[in-house]
C-alpha positions as CSV (number, residue, x, y, z in Angstrom):
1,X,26.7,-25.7,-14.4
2,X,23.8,-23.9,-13.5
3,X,21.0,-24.2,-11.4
4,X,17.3,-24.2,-12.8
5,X,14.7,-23.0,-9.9
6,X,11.0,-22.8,-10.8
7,X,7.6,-22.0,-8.0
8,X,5.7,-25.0,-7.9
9,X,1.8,-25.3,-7.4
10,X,1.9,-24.5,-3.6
11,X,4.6,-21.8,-3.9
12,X,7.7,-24.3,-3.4
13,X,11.1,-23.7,-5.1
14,X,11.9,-26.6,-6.7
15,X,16.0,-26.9,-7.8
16,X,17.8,-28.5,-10.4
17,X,21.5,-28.5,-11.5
18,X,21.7,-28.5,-15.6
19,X,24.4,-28.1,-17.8
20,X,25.2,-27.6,-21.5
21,X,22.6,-25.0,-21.2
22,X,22.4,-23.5,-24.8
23,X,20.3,-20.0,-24.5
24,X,18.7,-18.6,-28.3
25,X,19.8,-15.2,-27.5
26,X,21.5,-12.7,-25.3
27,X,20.1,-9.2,-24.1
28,X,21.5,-6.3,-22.1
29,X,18.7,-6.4,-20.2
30,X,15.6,-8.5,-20.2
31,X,12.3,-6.8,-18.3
32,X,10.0,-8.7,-16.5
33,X,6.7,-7.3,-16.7
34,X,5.9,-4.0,-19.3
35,X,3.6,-2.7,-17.1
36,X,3.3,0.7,-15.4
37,X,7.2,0.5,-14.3
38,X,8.2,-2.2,-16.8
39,X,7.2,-0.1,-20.0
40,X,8.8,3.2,-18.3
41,X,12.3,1.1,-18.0
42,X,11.9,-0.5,-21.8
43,X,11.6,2.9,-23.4
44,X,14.6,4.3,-21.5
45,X,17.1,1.4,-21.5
46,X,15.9,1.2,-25.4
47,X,16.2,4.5,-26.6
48,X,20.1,4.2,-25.3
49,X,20.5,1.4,-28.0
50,X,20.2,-1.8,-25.4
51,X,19.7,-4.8,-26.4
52,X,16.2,-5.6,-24.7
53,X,13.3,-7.6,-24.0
54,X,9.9,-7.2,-22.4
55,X,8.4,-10.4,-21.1
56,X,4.3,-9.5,-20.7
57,X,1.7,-11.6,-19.7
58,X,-1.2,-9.1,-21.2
59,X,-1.3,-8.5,-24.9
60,X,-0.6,-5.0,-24.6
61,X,2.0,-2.2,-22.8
62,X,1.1,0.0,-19.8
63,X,0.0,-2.6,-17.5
64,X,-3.2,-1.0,-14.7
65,X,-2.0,2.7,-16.8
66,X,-3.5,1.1,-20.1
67,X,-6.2,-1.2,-18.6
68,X,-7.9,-0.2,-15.9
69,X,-6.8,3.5,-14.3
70,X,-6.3,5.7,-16.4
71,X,-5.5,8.6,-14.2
72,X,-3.4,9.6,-11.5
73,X,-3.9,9.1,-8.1
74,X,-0.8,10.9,-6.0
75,X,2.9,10.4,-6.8
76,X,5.2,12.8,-7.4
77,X,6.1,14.7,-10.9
78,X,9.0,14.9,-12.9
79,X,10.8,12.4,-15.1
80,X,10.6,11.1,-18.4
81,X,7.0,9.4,-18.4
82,X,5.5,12.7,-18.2
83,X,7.2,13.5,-22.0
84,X,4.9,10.1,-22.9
85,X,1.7,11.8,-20.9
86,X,2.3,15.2,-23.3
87,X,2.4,12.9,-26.2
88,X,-0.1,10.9,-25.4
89,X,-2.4,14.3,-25.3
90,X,-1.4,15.4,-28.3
91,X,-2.1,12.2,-30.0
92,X,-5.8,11.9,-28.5
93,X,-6.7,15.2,-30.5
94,X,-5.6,13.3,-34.0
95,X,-8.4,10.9,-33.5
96,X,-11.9,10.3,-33.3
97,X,-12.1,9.1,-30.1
98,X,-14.6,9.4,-27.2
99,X,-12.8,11.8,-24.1
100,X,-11.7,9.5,-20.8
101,X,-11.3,10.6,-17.5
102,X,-7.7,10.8,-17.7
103,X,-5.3,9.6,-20.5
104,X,-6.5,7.5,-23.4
105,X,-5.7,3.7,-22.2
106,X,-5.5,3.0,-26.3
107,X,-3.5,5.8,-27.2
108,X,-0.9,5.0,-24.2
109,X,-0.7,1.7,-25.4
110,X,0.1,2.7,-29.2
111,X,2.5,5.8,-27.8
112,X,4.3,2.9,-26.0
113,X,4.6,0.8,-29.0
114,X,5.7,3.6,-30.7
115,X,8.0,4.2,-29.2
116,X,9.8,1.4,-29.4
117,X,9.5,1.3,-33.3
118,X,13.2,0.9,-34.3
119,X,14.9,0.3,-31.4
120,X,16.5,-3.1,-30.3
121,X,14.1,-4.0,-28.4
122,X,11.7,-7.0,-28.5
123,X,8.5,-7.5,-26.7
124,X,6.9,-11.0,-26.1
125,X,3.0,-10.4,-25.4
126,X,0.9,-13.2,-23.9
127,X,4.1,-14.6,-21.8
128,X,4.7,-15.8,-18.8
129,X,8.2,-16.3,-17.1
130,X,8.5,-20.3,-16.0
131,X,12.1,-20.6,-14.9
132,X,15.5,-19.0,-13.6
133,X,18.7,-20.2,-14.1
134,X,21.2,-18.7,-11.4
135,X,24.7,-19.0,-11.2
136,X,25.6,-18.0,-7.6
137,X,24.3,-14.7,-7.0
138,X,23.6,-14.1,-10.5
139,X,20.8,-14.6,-12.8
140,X,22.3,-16.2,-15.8
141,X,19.3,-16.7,-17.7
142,X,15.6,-17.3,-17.8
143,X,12.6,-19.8,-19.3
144,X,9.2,-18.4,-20.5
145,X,5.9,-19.6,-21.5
146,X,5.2,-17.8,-25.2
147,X,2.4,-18.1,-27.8
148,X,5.0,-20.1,-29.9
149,X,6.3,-22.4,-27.0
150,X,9.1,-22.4,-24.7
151,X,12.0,-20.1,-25.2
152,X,15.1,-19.8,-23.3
153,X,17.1,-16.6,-22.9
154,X,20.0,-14.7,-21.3
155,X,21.1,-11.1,-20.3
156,X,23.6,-9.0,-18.4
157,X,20.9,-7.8,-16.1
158,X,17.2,-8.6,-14.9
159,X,14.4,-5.8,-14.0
160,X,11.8,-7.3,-12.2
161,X,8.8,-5.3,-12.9
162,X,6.3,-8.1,-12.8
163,X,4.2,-6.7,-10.0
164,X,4.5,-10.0,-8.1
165,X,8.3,-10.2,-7.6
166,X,8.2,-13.3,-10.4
167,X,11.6,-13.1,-11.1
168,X,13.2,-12.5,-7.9
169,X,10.5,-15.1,-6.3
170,X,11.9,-17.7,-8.5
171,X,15.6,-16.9,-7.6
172,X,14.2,-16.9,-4.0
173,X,14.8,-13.5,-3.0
174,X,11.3,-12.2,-2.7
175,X,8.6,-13.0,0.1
176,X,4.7,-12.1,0.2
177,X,3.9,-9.2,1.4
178,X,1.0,-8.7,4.5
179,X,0.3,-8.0,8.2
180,X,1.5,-10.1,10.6
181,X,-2.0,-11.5,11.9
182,X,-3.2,-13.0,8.7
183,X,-0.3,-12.7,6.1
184,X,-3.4,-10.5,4.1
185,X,-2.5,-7.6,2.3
186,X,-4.8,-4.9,1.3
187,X,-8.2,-5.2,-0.3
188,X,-8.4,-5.6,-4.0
189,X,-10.8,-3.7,-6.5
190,X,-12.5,-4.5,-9.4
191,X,-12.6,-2.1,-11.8
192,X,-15.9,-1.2,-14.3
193,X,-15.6,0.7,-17.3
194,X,-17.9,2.7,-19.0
195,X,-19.9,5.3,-21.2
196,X,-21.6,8.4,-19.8
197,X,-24.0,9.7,-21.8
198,X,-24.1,13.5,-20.4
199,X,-20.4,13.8,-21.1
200,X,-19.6,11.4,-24.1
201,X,-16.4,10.8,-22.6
202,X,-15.4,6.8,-21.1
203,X,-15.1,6.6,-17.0
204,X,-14.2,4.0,-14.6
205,X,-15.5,2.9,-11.4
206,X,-13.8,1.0,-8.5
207,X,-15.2,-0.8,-5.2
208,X,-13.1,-2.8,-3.0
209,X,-14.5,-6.0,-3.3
210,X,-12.6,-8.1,-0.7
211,X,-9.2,-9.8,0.2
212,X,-7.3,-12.5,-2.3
213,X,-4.3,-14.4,-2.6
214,X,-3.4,-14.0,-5.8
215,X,-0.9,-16.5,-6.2
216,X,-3.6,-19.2,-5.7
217,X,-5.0,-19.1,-9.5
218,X,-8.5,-20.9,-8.2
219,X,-8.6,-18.4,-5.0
220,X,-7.9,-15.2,-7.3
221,X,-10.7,-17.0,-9.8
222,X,-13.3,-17.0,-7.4
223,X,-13.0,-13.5,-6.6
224,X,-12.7,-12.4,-10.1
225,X,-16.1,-13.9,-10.7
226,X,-18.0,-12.9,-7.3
227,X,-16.9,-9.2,-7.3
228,X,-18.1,-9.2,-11.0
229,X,-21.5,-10.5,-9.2
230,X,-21.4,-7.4,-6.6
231,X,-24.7,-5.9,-6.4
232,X,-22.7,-2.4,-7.2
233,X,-21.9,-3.2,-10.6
234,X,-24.9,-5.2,-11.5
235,X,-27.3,-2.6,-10.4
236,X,-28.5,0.0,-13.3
237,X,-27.3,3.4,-13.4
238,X,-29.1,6.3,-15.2
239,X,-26.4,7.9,-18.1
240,X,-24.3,5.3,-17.9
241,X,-23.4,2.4,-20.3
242,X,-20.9,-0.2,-18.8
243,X,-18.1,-1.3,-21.5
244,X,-16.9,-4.1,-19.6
245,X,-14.3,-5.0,-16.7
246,X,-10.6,-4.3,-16.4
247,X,-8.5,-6.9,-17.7
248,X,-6.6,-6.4,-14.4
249,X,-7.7,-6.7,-10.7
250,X,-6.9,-3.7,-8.9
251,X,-4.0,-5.6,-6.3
252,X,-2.5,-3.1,-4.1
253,X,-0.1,-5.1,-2.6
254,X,1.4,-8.7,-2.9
255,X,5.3,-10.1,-3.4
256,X,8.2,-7.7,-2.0
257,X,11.5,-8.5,-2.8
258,X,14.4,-9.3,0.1
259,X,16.2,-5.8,-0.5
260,X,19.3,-4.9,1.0
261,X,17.3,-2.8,2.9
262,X,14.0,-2.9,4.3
263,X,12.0,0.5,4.1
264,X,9.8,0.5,7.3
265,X,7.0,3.2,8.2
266,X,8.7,3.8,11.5
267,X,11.6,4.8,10.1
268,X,9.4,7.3,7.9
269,X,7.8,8.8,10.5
270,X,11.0,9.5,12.6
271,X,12.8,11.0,9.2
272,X,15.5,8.4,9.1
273,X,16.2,9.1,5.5
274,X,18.6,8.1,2.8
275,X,21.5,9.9,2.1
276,X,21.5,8.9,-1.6
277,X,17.6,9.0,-3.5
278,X,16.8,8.2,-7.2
279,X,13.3,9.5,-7.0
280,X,11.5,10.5,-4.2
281,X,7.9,8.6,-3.7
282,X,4.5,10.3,-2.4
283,X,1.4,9.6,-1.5
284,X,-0.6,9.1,1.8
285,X,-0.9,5.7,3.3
286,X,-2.8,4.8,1.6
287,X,-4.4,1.4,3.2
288,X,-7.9,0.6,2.4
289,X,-8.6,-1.4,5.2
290,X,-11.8,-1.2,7.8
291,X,-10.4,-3.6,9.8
292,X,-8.0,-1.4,11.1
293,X,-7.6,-3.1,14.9
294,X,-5.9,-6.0,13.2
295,X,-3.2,-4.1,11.5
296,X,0.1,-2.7,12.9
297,X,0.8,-0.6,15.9
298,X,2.9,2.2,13.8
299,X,-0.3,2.5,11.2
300,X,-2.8,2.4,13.9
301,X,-1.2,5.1,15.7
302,X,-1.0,6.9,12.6
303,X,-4.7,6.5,11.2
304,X,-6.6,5.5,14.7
305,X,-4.7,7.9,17.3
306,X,-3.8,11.1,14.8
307,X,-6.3,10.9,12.2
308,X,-3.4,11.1,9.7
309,X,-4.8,8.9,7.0
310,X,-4.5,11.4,4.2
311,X,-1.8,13.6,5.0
312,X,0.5,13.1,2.3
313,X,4.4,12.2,2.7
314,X,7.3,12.1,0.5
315,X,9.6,9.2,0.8
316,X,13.3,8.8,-0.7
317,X,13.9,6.0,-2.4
318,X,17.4,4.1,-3.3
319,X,18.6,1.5,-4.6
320,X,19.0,-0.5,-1.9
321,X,15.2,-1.0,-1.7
322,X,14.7,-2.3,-4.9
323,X,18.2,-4.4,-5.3
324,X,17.8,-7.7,-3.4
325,X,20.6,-8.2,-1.5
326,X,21.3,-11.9,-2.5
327,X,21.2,-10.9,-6.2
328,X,23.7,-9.0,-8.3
329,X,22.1,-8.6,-11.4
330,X,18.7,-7.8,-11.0
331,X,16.7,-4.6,-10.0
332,X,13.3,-4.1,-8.7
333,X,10.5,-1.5,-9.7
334,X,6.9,-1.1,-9.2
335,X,5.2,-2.2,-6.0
336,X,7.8,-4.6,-5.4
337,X,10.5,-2.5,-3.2
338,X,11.6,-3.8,-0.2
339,X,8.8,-1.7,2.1
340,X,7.2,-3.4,5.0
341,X,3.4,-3.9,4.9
342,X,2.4,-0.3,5.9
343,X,4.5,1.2,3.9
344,X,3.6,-0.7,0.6
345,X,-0.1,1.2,0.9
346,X,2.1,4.3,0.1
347,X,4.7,3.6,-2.0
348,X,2.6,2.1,-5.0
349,X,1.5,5.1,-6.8
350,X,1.2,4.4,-10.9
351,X,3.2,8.2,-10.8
352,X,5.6,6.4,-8.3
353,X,5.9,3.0,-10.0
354,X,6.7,4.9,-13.7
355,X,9.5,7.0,-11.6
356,X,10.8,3.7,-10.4
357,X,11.1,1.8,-13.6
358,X,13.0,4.9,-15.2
359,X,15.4,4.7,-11.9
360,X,15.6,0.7,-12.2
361,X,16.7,1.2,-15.9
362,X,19.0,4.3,-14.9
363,X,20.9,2.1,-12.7
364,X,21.5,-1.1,-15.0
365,X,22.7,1.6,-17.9
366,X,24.8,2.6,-15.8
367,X,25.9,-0.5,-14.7
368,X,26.2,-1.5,-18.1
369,X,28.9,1.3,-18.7
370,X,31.0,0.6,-15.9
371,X,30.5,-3.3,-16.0
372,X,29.7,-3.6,-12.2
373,X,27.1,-5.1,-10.1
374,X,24.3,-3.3,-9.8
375,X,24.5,-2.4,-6.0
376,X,28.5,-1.1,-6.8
377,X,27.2,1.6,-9.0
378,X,28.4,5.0,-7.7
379,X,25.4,7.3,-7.0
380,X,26.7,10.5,-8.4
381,X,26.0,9.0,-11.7
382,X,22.7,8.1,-10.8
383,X,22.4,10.9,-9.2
384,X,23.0,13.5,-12.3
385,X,20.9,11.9,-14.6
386,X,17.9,11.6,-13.0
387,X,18.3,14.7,-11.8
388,X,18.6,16.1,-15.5
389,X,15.2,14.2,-16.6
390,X,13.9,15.4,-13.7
391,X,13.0,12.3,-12.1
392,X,15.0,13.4,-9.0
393,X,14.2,16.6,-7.6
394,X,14.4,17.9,-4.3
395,X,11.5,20.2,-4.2
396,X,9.6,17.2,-4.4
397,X,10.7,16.3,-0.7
398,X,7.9,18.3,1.1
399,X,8.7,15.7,4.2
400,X,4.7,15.8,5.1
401,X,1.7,17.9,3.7
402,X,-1.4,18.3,5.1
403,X,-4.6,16.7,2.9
404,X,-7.8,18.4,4.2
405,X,-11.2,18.1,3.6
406,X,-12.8,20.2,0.7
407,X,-14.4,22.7,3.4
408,X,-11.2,23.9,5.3
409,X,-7.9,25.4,3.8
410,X,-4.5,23.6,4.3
411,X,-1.9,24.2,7.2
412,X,1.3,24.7,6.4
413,X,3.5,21.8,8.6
414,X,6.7,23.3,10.2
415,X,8.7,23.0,13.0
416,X,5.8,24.0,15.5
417,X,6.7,25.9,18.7
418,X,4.6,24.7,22.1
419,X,2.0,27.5,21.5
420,X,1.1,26.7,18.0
421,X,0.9,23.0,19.1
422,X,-1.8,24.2,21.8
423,X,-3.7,25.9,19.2
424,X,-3.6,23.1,16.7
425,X,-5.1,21.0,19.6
426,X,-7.7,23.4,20.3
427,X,-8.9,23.4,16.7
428,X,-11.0,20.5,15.1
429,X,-8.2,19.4,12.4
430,X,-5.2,18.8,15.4
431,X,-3.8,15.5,13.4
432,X,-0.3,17.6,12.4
433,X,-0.3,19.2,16.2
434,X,-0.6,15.9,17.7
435,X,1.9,14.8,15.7
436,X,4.7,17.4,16.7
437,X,3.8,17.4,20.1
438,X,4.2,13.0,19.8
439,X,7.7,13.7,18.3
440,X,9.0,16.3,20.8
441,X,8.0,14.7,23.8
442,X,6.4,17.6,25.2
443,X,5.3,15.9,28.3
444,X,4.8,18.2,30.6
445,X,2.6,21.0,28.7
446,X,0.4,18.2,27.3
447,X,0.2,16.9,30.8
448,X,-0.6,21.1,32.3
449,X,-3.3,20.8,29.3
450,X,-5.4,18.3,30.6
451,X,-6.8,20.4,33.1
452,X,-8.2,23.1,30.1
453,X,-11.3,23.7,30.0
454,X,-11.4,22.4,26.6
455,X,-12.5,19.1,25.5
456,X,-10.6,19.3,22.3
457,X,-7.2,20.5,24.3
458,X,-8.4,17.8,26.9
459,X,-8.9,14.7,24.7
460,X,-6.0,15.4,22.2
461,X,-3.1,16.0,25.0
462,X,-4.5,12.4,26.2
463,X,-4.1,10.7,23.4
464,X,-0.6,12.1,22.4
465,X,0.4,11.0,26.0
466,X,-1.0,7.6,25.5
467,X,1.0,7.2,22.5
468,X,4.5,7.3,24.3
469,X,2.7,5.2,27.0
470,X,2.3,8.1,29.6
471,X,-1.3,7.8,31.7
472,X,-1.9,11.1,32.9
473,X,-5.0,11.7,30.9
474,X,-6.2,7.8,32.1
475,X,-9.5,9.5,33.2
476,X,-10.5,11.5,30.4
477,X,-9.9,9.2,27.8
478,X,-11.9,6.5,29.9
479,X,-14.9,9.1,30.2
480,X,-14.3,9.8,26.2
481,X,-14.6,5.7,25.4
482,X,-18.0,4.9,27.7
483,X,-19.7,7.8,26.0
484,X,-18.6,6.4,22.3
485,X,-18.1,10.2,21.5
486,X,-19.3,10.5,18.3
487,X,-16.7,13.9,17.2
488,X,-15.0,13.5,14.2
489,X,-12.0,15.4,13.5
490,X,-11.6,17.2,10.3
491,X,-7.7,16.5,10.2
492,X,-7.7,14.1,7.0
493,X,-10.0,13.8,3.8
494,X,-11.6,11.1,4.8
495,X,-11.0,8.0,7.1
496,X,-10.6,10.2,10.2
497,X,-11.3,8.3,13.4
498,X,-13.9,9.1,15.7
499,X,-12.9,10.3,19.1
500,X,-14.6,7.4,21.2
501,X,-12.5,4.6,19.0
502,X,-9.3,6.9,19.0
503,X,-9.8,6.7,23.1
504,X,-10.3,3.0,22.6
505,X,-7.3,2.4,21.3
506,X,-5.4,4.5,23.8
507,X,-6.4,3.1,26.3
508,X,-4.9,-0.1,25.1
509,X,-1.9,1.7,24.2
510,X,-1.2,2.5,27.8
511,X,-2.2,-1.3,28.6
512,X,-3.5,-0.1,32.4
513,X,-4.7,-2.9,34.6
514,X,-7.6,-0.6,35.8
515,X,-9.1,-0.3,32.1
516,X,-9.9,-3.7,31.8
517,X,-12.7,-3.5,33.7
518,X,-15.0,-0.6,32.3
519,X,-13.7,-2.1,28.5
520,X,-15.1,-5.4,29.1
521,X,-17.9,-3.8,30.1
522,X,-18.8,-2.0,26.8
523,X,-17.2,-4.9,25.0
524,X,-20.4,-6.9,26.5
525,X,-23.0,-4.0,25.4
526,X,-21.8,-4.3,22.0
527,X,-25.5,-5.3,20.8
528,X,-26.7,-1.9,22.0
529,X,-24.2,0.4,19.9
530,X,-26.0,0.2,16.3
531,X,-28.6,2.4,18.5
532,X,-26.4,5.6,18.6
533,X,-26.4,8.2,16.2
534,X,-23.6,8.3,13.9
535,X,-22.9,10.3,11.2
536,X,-22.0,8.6,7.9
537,X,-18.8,8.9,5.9
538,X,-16.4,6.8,3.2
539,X,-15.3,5.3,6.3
540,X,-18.0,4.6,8.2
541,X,-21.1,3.8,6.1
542,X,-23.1,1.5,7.7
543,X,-24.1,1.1,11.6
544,X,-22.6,-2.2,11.4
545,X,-19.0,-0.6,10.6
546,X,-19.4,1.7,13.8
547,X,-19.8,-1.8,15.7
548,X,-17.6,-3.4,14.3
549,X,-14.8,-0.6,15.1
550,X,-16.0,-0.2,18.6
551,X,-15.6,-4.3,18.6
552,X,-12.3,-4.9,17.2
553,X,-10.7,-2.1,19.2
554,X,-12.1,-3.2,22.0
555,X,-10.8,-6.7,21.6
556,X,-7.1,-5.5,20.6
557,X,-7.3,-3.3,23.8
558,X,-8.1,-5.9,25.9
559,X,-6.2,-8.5,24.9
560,X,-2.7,-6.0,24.9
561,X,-3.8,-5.1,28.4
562,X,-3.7,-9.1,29.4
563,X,-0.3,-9.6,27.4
564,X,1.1,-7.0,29.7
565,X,-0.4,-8.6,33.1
566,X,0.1,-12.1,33.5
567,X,-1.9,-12.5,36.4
568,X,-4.7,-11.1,34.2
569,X,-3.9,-12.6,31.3
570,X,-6.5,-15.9,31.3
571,X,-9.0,-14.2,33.1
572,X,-9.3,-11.1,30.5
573,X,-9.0,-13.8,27.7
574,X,-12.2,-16.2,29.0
575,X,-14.2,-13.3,29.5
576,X,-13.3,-11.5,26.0
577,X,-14.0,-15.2,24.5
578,X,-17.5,-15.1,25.8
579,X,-18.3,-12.8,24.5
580,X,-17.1,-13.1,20.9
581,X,-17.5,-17.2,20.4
582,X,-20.5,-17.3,21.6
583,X,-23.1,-18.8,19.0
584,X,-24.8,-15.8,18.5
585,X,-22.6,-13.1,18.4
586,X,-21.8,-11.8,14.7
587,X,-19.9,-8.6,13.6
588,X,-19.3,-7.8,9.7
589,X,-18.3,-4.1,7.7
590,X,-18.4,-3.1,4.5
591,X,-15.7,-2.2,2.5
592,X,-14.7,1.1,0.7
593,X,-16.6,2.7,-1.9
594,X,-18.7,-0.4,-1.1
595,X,-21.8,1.0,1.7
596,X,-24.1,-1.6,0.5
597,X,-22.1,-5.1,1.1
598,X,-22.1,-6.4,4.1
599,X,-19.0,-9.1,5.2
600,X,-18.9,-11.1,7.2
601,X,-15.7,-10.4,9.9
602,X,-17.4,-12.9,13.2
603,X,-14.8,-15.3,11.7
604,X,-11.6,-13.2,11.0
605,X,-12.0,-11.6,14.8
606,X,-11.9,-14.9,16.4
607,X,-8.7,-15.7,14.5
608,X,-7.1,-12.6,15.5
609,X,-8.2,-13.4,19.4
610,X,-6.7,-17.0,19.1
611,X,-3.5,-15.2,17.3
612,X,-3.0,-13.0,19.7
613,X,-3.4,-15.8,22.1
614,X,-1.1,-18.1,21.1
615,X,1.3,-15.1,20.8
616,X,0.9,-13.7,24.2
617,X,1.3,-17.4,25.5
618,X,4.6,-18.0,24.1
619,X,5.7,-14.6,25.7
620,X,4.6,-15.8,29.1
């Protein structure tokens, strides 16, 4: 007897026992999703004579690859999707097409087809998976939604490369994805694509257009048709002729699975690494978010204290993150891993997620060999094939790399020695310094530094010590926050944080009883900020964005100094409220690649005060 498990309409597993269960066909493997990662898996299990099948919901393979982006963004090379990329350019000069910025969506899609053209495989477009049966920690087989009806199917093994974790959702294995505040991920885009004239050659264009949950169907409606509205696409550009709108919002992040492991951006940043890799991921973290203040204390330190937003890092990955650990016979690829929230803004790339479906598929052909459960399969196997289709390779563990600005040249990252951590502080790109001197606890030269007569060697030692919670450079980063010091470092690309907000934040890192006072203070002059002269960048675009910064911070400051201070706790908390409920007061940002969009954020900030709120009072 097996049990029959489908999501209801407000995400409830509902369970049935069934029996006599008579499936129409049997697969090696059966892929959910032939998207960037599912199509990459197909091709590979396929061409080794499997037995497969490719459940899609579009009418087409490739997934964002052949809808919406078609270029790369990040990720790390090697493997067999880049012998599709050279074929895919060779076939673009057999046709009389216009040039795109990037690879030919069609062509990747009729390359993909291709190759599956006499294999045993079989691809079901315009489906949509309805039901699991299970049979203790197995999937035995599964129910979709075709064209032609219902159909019911089984299979040795189950890759879930759906995007949303369907599979392993259904089976109960997976959970959504977000920060602990507001359960929201990252912001989604819209993507535009279109004709320019001067270059005859197809673009795209992408704003962030807000926050969704797309597993409510009328929610993830709603925002399909208002971002279509956005003044940014429906306003008129010279040379250009818009073709129409992805198929596909651009979702960053949603469903995870329940891995054996989780991957957490802690653990990245310390270098507690796997012994045993199938690819290794890379990218920057990548989150799109401006309000920062509301996110996680590892990415804040990160992107608010270091200014590390685009320095780039390469992550193993093994099969422990995308196996879930209550399932034997099914494997995870895409943006689906078992990361944690910060970590799924990096680990998401569409090189990453093709690298990932040929190392999902890698594992359950090998699996297939040795008849064993997926998470039993030796990795020296694993191991030497992708390491001969070059999907595995260490050179492309760099551990970080620096990602600078056009205007200054890149610095190498290496063990630094105290002196070349003092002269990374000194300069006006100290992000990587900051970060060595964080991890070796260099105490007490930062501490000999703050008496320099150097406001870069002064303000960066006091925000390294703030960040293991040492209050030696209390003053200066108090004197750095009244003035809102406008500096911005030149560590990342773009999103670096200015100094006075970095010192904001600080300042509630060390959680001092003393700071309350002169915080609350600028937390009550708020009005008079938009009057300061501010230089404009990706991340900062509008005056109200610089308020809004200052704002948040200051309310995530002050309301971490009162969780640590009980006696101060309902006074800091009244007077932060009166600020911020009263009728009057409004904040709002834009969003990225977005400068002309205001939204409104009066209502998400006072959420995140009552949060933290009822949080702190269940401490106490």
């Amino acid at each position: 007897m097996l049990m029959f498990q489908q999501i209801l309409e407000h995400g409830e597993i509902a369970k049935e026992q069934r029996d006599n269960i008579s499936f129409s066909k049997h697969y090696d493997a059966v892929i959910l999703g032939g998207g960037t990662a599912g199509s990459i898996a197909a091709i590979y299990l396929a061409k080794k004579g499997r037995h497969v099948l490719i459940v899609e919901k579009q009418n087409f393979l490739g997934g964002v690859h052949s809808g919406a982006m078609f270029h790369y963004y990040q990720g790390s090379t090697g493997g067999i999707y880049e012998t599709y990329d050279a074929r895919i350019e060779q076939q673009k000069k057999q046709y009389r097409l216009p040039d795109v910025f990037g690879s030919h969506p069609l062509i990747r899609m009729y390359v993909y087809e291709q190759e599956l053209e006499d294999t045993n495989c079989q691809i079901s477009f315009d489906s949509a998976l309805t039901g699991v049966y299970t049979d203790g920690r197995t999937i035995a087989g599964i129910q979709y939604l075709t064209p032609f009806g219902l159909k019911e199917v089984s299979a040795d093994y189950f890759i879930d490369a759906s995007a949303e974790a369907a599979l392993c959702r259904m089976a109960g294995s997976a959970k959504k994805n977000g920060r602990e505040f507001d359960g929201l991920s990252q912001p989604f885009s819209n993507v535009r694509q279109f004709f320019e004239k001067d270059t005859c050659r197809i673009n795209f264009d992408n704003i962030d257009a807000g926050y969704v949950r797309q597993e409510r169907a009328e929610e993830y409606a709603s925002h399909i048709i208002a971002s279509l509205n956005n003044p940014v696409y429906s306003t008129w550009k010279k040379g250009q002729i818009t073709m129409g709108m992805s198929p596909l919002l651009g979702i960053r992040e949603g469903f995870a699975i329940n891995g054996i492991r989780l991957l957490r951006m802690d653990q990245v940043i310390q270098n507690q690494e796997t012994a045993e890799p199938l690819f290794y991921s890379s990218a920057n973290i990548d989150n799109h978010v401006k309000d920062m203040a509301f996110e996680s204390q590892t990415l804040c330190d990160w992107v608010v204290g270091l200014s590390m937003w685009s320095t780039l890092v390469s992550v193993p990955i093994d099969k422990e993150v995308m196996i879930p650990k209550a399932l034997d016979n099914v494997i995870a690829a895409g943006r689906i891993l078992s990361l944690d929230h910060d970590m799924a803004s990096h680990t998401r790339m569409m090189r990453d997620c093709q690298k990932s479906g040929e190392a999902a598929a890698t594992v359950v052909e090998e699996a297939l060999c040795l008849e064993l459960p997926l998470q039993d399969v030796p990795y020296q196997a694993l191991k030497e094939r992708l390491t001969q289709t070059g999907c595995l390779s260490w050179q492309n563990h760099y551990v970080l790399k620096d990602n600078p600005p056009p205007e200054r040249e890149q610095i190498p990252y290496f063990d630094l020695t105290t002196e070349q951590i003092r002269k990374g502080l000194l300069s006006d790109s100290p992000g990587l310094a900051m970060l060595a001197a964080w991890k070796l606890r260099i105490t007490e030269a930062l501490k000999s530094w703050l008496s320099q007569d150097n406001i870069n060697l002064q303000v960066n030692s006091a925000l390294v010590l703030a960040l293991f919670e040492d209050d030696s450079g209390l003053a200066i980063l108090i004197e750095t926050a009244q003035r809102r010091d406008c500096y911005l470092p030149q560590t990342s690309k773009s999103y670096n944080s200015l100094r006075g907000i970095s010192a904001v934040y600080a300042l509630g890192r060390l959680h001092n009883a003393k700071v309350s006072e002169p915080l609350l203070h600028m937390l009550q002059q708020n009005e008079t900020f938009i009057n300061d002269s501010v230089h404009f960048d990706k991340f900062i675009g509008h005056m109200q964005d610089y308020r809004f910064q200052y704002v948040s911070h200051l309310v995530r400051a002050l309301l971490t100094i009162a969780d640590y201070h009980p006696d101060l706790h309902r006074c800091i908390y009244q007077e932060v409220e009166e600020i911020v409920l009263a009728p009057q007061f409004t904040v709002s940002c834009t969003l990225k690649s977005n400068p002309d969009c205001l939204h409104d954020m009066t209502g998400s900030l006072r959420n995140y005060i009552q949060w933290r709120k009822n949080k702190g009072e269940r401490k106490l």
